[in-house]
TILODREN-217534 format. One record per residue (C-alpha): x, y, z; residue in three letters. Coordinates in steps of 0.02 Angstrom, whole numbers, plus 50000, padded with zeros to 5 digits. Layout:
- px;py;pz;aa
- X;Y;Z;ala
...
// end
This chain:
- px;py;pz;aa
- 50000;50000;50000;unk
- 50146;50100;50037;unk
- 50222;50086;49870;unk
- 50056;50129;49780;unk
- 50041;50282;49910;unk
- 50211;50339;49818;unk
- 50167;50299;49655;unk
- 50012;50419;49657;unk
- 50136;50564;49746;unk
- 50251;50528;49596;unk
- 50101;50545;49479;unk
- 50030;50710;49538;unk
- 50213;50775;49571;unk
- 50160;50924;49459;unk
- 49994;50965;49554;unk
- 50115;50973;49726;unk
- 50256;51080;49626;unk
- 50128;51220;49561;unk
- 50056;51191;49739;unk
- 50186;51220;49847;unk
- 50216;51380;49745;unk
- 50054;51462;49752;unk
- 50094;51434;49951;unk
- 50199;51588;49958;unk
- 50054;51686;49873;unk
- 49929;51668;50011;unk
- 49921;51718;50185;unk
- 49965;51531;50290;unk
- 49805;51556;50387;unk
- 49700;51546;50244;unk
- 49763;51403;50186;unk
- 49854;51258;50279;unk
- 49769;51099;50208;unk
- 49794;51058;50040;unk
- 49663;50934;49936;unk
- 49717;50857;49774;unk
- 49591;50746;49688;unk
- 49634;50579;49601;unk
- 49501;50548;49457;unk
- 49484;50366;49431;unk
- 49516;50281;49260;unk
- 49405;50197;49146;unk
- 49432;50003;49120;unk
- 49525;49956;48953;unk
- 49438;49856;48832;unk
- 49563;49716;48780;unk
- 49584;49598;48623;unk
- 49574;49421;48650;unk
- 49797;49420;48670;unk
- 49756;49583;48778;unk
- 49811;49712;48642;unk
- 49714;49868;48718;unk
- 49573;49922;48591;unk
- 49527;50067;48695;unk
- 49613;50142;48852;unk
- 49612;50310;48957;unk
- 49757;50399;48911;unk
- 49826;50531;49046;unk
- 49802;50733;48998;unk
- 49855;50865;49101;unk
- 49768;51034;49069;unk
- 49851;51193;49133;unk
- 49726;51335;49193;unk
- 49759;51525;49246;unk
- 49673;51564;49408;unk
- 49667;51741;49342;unk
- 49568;51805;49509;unk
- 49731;51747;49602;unk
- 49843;51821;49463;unk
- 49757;52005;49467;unk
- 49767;51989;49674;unk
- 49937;51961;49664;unk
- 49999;52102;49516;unk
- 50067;51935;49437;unk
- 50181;51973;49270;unk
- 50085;52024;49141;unk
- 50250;52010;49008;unk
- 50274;51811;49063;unk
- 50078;51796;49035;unk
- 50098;51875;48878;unk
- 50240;51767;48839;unk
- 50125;51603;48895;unk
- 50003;51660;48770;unk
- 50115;51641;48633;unk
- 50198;51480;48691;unk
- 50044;51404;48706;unk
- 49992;51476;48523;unk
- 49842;51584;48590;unk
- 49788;51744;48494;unk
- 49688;51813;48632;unk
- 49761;51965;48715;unk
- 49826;51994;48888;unk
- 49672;52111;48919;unk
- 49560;51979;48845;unk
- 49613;51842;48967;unk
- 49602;51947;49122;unk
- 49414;51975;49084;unk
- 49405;51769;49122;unk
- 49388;51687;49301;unk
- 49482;51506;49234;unk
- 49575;51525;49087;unk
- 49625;51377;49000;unk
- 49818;51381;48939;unk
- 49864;51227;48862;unk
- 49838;51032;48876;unk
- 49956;50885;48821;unk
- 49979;50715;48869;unk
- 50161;50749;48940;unk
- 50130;50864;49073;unk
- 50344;50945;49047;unk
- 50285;50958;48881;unk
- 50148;51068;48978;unk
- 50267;51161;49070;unk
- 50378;51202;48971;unk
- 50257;51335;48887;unk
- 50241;51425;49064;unk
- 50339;51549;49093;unk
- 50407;51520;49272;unk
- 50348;51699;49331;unk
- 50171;51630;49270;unk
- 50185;51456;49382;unk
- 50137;51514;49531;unk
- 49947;51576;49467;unk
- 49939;51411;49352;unk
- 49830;51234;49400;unk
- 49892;51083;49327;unk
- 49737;50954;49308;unk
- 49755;50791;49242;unk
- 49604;50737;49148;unk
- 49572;50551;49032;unk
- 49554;50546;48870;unk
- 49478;50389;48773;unk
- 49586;50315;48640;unk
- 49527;50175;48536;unk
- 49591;50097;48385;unk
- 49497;50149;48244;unk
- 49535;50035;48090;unk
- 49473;49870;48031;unk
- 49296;49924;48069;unk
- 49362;49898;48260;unk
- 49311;50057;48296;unk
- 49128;50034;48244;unk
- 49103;49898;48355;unk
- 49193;49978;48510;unk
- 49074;50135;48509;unk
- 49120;50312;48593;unk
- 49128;50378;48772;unk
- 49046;50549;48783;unk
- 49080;50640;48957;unk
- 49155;50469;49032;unk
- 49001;50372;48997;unk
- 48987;50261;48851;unk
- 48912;50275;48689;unk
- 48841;50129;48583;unk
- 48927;49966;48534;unk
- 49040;49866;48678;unk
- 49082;50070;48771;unk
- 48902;50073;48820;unk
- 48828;49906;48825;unk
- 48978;49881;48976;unk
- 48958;50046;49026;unk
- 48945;50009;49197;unk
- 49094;49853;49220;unk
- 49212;50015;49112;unk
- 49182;50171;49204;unk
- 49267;50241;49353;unk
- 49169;50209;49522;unk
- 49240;50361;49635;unk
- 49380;50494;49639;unk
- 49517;50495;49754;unk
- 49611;50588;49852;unk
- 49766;50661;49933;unk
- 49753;50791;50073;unk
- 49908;50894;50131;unk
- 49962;50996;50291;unk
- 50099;51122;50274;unk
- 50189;51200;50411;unk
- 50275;51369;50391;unk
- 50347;51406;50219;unk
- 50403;51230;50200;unk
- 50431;51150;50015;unk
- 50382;50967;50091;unk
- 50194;50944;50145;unk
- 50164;50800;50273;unk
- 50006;50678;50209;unk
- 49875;50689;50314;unk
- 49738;50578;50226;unk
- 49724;50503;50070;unk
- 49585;50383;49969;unk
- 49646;50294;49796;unk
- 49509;50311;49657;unk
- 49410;50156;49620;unk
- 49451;50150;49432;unk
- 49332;50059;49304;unk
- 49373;49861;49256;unk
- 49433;49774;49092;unk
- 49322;49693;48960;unk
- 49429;49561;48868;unk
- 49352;49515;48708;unk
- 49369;49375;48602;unk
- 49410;49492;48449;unk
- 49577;49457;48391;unk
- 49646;49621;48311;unk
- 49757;49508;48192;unk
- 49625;49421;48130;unk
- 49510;49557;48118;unk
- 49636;49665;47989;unk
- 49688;49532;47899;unk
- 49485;49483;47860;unk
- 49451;49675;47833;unk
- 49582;49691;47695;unk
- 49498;49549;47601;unk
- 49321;49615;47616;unk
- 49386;49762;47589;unk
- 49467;49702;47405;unk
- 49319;49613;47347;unk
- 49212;49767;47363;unk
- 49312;49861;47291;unk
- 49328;49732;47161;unk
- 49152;49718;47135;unk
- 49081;49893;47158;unk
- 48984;49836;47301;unk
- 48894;49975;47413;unk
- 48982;49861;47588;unk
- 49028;49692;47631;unk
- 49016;49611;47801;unk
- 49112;49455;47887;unk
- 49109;49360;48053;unk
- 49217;49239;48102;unk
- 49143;49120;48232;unk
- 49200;48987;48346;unk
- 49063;48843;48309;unk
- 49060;48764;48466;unk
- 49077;48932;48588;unk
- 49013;49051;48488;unk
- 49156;49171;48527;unk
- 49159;49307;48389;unk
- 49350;49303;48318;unk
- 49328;49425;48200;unk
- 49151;49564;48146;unk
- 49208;49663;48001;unk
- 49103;49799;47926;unk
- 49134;49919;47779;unk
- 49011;50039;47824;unk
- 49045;50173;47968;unk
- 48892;50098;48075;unk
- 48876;49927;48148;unk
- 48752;49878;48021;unk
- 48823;49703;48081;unk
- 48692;49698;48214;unk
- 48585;49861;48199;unk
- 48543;49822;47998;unk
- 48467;49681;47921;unk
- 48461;49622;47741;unk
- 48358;49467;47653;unk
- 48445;49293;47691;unk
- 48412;49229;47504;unk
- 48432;49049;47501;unk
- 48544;49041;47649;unk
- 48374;49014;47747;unk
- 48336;48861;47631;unk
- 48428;48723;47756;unk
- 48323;48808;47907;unk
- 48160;48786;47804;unk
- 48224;48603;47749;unk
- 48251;48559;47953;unk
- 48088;48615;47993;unk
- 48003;48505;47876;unk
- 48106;48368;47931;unk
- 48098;48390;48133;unk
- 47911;48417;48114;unk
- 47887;48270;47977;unk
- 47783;48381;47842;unk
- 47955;48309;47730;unk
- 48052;48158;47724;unk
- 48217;48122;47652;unk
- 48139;48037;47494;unk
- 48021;48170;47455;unk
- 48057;48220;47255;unk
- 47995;48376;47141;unk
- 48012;48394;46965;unk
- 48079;48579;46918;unk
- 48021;48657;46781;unk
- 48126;48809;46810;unk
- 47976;48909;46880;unk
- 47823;48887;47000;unk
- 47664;48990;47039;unk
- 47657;48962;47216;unk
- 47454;49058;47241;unk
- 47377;49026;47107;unk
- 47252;49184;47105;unk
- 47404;49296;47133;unk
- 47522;49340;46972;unk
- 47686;49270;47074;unk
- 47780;49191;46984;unk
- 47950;49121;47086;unk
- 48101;49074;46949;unk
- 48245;48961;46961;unk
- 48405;49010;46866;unk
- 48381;48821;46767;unk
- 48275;48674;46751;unk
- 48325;48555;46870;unk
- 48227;48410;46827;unk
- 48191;48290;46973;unk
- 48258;48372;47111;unk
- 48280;48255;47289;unk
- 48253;48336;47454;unk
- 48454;48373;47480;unk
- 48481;48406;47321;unk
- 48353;48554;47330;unk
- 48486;48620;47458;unk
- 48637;48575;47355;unk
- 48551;48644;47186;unk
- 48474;48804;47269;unk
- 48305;48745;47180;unk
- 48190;48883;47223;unk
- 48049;48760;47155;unk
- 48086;48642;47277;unk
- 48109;48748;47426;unk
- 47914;48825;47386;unk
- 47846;48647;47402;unk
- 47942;48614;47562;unk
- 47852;48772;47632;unk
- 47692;48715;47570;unk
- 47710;48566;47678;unk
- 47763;48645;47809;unk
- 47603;48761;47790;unk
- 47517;48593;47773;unk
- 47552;48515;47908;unk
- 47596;48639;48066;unk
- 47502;48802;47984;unk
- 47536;48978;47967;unk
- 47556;49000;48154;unk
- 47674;48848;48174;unk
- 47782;48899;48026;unk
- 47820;49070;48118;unk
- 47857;48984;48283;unk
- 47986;48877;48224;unk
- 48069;49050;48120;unk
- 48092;49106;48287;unk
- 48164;48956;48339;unk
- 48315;48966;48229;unk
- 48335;49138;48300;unk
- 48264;49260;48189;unk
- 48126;49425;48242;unk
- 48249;49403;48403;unk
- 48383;49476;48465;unk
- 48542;49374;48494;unk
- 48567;49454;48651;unk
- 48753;49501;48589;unk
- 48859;49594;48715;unk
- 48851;49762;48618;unk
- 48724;49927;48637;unk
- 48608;49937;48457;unk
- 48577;49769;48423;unk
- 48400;49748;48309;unk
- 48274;49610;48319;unk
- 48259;49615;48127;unk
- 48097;49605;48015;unk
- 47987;49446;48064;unk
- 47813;49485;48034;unk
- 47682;49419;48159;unk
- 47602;49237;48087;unk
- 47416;49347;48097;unk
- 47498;49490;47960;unk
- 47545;49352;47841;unk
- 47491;49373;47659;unk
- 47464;49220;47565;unk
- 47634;49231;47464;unk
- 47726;49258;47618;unk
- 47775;49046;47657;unk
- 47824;49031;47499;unk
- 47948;49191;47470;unk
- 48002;49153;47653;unk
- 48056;48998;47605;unk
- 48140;49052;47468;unk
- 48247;49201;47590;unk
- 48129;49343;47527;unk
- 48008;49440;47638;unk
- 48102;49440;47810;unk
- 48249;49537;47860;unk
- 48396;49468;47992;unk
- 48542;49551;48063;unk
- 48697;49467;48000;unk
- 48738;49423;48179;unk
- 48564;49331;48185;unk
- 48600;49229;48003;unk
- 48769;49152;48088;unk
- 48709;49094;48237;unk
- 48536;49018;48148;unk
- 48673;48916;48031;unk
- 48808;48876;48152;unk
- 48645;48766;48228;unk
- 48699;48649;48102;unk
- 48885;48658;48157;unk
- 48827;48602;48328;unk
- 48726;48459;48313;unk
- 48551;48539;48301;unk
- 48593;48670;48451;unk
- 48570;48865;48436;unk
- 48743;48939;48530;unk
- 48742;49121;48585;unk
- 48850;49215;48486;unk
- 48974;49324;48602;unk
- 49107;49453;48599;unk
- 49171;49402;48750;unk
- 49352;49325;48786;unk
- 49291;49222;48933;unk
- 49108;49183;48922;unk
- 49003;49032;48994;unk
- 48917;48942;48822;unk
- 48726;48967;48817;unk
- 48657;48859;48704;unk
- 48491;48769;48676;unk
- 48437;48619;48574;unk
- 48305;48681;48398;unk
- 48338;48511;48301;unk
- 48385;48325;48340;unk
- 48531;48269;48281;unk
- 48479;48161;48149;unk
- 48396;48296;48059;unk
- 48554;48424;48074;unk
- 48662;48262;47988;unk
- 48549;48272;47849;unk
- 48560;48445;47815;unk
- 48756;48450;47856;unk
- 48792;48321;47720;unk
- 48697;48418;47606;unk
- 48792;48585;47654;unk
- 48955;48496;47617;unk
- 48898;48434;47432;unk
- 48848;48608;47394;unk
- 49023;48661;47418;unk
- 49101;48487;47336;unk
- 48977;48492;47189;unk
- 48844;48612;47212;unk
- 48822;48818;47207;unk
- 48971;48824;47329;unk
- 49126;48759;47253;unk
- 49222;48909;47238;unk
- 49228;48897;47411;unk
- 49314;48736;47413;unk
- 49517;48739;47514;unk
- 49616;48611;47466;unk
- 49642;48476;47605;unk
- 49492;48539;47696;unk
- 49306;48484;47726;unk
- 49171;48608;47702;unk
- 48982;48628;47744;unk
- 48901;48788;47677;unk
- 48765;48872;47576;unk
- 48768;49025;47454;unk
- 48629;49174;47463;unk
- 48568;49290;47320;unk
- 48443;49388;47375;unk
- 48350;49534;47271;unk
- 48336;49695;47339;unk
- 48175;49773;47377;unk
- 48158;49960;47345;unk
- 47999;50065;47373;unk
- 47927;49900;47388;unk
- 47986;49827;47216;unk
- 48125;49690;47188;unk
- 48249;49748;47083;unk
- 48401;49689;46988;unk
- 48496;49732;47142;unk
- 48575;49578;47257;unk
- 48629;49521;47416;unk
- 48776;49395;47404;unk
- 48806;49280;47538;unk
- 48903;49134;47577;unk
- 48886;49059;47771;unk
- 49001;48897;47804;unk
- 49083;48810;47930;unk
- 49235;48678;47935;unk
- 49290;48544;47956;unk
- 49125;48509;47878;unk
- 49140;48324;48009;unk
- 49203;48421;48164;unk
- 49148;48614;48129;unk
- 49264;48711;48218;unk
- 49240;48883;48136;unk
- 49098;48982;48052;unk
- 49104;49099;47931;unk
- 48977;49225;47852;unk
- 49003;49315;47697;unk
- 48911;49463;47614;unk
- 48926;49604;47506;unk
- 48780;49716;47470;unk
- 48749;49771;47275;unk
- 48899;49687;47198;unk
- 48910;49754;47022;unk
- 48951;49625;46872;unk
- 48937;49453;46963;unk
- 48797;49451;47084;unk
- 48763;49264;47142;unk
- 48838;49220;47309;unk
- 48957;49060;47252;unk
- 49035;49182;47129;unk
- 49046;49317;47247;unk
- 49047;49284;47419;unk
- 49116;49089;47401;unk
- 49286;49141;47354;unk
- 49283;49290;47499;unk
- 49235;49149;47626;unk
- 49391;49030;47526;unk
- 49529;49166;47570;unk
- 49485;49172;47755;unk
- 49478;48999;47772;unk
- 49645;48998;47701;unk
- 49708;49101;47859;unk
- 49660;48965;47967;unk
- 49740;48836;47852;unk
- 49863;48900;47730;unk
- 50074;48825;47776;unk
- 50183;48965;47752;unk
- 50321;48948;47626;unk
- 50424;48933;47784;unk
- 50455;49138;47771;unk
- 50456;49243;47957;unk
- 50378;49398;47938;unk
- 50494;49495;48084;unk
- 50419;49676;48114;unk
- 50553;49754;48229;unk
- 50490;49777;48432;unk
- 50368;49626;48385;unk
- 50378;49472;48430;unk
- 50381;49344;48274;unk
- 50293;49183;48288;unk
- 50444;49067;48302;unk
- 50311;48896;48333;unk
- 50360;48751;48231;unk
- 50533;48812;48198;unk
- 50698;48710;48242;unk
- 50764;48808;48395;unk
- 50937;48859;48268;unk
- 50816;48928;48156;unk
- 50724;49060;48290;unk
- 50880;49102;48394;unk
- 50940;49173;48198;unk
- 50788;49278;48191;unk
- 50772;49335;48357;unk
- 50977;49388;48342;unk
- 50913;49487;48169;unk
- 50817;49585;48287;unk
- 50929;49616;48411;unk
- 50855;49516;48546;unk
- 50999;49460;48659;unk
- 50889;49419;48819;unk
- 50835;49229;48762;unk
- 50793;49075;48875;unk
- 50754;48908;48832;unk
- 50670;48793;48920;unk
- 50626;48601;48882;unk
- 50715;48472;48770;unk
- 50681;48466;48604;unk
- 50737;48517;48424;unk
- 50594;48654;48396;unk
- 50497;48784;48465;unk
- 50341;48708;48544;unk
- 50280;48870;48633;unk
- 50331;49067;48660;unk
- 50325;49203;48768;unk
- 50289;49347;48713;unk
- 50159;49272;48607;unk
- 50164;49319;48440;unk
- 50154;49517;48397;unk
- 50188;49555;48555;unk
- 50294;49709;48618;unk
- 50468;49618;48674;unk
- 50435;49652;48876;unk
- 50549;49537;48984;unk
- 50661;49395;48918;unk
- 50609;49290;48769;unk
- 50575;49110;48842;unk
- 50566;48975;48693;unk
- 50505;48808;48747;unk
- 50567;48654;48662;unk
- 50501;48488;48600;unk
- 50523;48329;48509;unk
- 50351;48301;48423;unk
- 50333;48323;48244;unk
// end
């Protein structure tokens, strides 16, 4: 406690230098106790390797008591002096009109002093304020929100509000005796500062997947494009990228398209209106009311169509019988309960301020077109947040998981099919990427389940040749360990999801998968990722950075583990721990 105590003096050694000063200024009967308040810090929001996202950064703002200044005839040619190292244009005569003026601020308080004239010190406060810093890029910034007067602001600031923000000021209260320089502590209180949020973001990860969202809409002209990067069996959110300068990621929603087709497939199978064996024959269109002039199209005819094949095919013909079945045998009011089953007109109940419930019209405000252009991905509206976690249902065995931004969260999850149907509809999702709409997703020497999405636009109530492309997929397709969504909104040129999105959704699985050509990429105070390397191999690079401070620990002929991780500031000695196994 004693070396804290210390710590804080040390901190607020400029508040007790101006102090002291002002000392000689004022009568010692007026003023014998001196109070310095502490303000207390706002908790940093970490990355999952605990790279700081956002943090209070110290300020110290220098004010002129100009009441105390006139009192005292201070110098008016070291104030005017101030004024121009501090780059003010004001006037001495303008300045003296103020009670407080403010002088300068800067986040090295000698940096502060330095433009005060020592005449000017003894009339000067030094206050040390917090100001928020976050990192901006990779759309991290979007999803961290603002703090606004120390209380947070949208996305992860304000939906942790509370855990983040300083609880109470603190305090340091000094007694001086006679025209002494060294004050004797009579009382003091530390400031209860705000607590960490870790997250399960990891900033690597979330550049990397921004740059390649980034390309393809740029390549394709597209208004945005979105990712997430999911854990399948936690539903810890690696990586959220948005293009846009909202979090339309959870506060926007967009038509699924025929990503919704294995959801409307389950249903028929956990509730029996389909079986596995149940055929159409596609004649490229269908009129699914037949006193209404709807007409639903299919790129092709694709002949007799079975049940997963109308998942592998994308056969829109198909996919309206299934949700005539459906209609058939559980009704209009049945249909809508299992929608919300799968997650959507809910929220997720994801751990960040603006989150939507999407578009989910009651069963009772269902027009008669609406089963069949639901079932097709038209006519209902989900948050991208909401289309992952409905999906990754399939990645876990028939159970909905929570999706979280968390680092260390407990895994809420609840069962919405049996496991027999969720195999079905799993081995379809992995022929449409082997043979199906989805093969430009395929990565070589790696399983994958998924389904593509193109989904018209509707504007002022009219579908036009405007699409949503989407890819959502998880691998390995046998033991899903990841899940991925793709989208970009009004690609230009191509438009269906497996030419669009697929190949977006290939290049991040890549990160996960890709061996590197055995090349270190060394970025000097980093730490490289030495894992995998034989132990000659890493002491090399770590001597091309000038690391000198290196420990090894184990027997072995390569690096098995590190510390500092990987793109980690060098802090401490480099440890490299050894092993046998190949």
């Amino acid at each position: 406690m004693e070396k804290r105590l210390w710590l804080l003096l040390a901190i607020f050694a400029i508040f007790l230098i101006v102090s002291f000063v002002n000392l000689f200024f004022l009568p010692l009967t007026e003023r014998t106790n001196w109070f310095i308040s502490i303000p207390p810090r706002r908790g940093n929001i970490l990355d999952i390797r605990g790279r700081k996202l956002a943090h209070d950064l110290p300020k110290y703002v220098a004010y002129l008591d100009v009441e105390f200044f006139k009192k005292q005839n201070g110098d008016i040619k070291a104030l005017e002096k101030t004024l121009q190292n501090c780059g003010i244009t004001k006037s001495t005569e303008e300045v003296v009109n103020y009670r407080f003026f403010k002088l300068t601020e800067g986040e090295d308080k000698v940096d502060v002093l330095k433009k005060i004239e020592s005449e000017l010190l003894p009339f000067v406060n030094i206050e040390l304020v917090y100001t928020r810093k976050k990192i901006q890029d990779y759309a991290t910034g979007v999803l961290l929100g603002t703090v606004i007067d120390g209380t947070g602001k949208g996305g992860i600031e304000s939906f942790f509000n509370d855990q983040l923000r300083g609880k109470r000021k603190g305090f340091l209260e000094l007694r001086y005796r006679g025209a002494r320089l060294s004050p004797t502590l009579m009382n003091y209180s530390l400031p209860e500062n705000g607590k960490d949020v870790w997250l399960s973001l990891d900033l690597d990860l979330q550049r990397r997947v921004y740059d390649i969202i980034s390309k393809a809409v740029e390549e394709y002209s597209a208004e945005a494009g979105h990712v997430i990067v999911m854990e399948s069996k936690t539903g810890r959110i690696l990586s959220m990228v948005t293009t846009r300068n909202w979090n339309d990621l959870i506060g926007g929603y967009i038509e699924p398209g025929s990503t919704i087709k294995p959801l409307v497939y389950a249903i028929a199978l956990e509730t029996h209106s389909a079986s596995p064996d149940f055929t159409v024959e596609c004649e490229g269109s269908i009129k699914p009311v037949e006193q209404l002039p709807v007409v639903i199209r299919d790129i092709e005819k694709h002949g007799l169509v079975d049940f997963s094949m109308g998942i592998v095919k994308s056969c829109n013909v198909m996919s309206v019988k299934v949700g005539e079945l459906i209609m058939e045998k559980i009704g209009v009011d049945g249909f809508y309960e299992w929608l919300q089953k799968v997650g959507f007109g809910e929220k997720t109940g994801i751990e960040m301020e603006g989150e939507i419930a999407g578009v989910l019209r009651e069963a009772k405000k269902w027009s008669l077109i609406d089963p069949a252009e639901i079932s097709i991905g038209q006519g209902i509206g989900v948050t991208p947040v909401q289309l992952i976690s409905s999906l990754n249902i399939f990645a876990n065995d028939g159970y909905w998981v929570k999706p979280t931004i968390l680092k260390d969260s407990q895994v809420e999850k609840r069962r919405v099919f049996s496991k027999e149907t969720t195999d079905v509809i799993r081995q379809a999702m992995a022929q449409v990427v082997k043979e199906g709409t989805g093969k430009l997703a395929q990565v070589k020497e790696v399983s994958i389940a998924g389904k593509t999405g193109t989904a018209q636009k509707a504007i002022g109530g009219e579908y036009r040749n405007i699409y949503h492309s989407l890819f959502v997929g998880f691998f390995p397709a046998e033991d899903p360990k990841y899940t991925i969504l793709v989208h970009l909104d009004s690609p230009s040129g191509a438009f269906y999801g497996g030419e669009v999105a697929a190949p977006v959704f290939r290049e991040i699985v890549e990160i996960f998968t890709k061996k590197e050509d055995g090349r270190i990429e060394a970025v000097e105070g980093l730490m490289p990722d030495l894992t995998g390397l034989p132990v000659r191999d890493a002491l090399l690079v770590l001597e091309s950075l000038g690391v000198k401070d290196v420990e090894i620990k184990g027997k072995g002929w390569k690096v098995s583990e590190q510390t500092p991780p990987p793109n980690h500031p060098f802090e401490g000695p480099v440890i490299l721990f050894l092993s046998d196994q190949k």
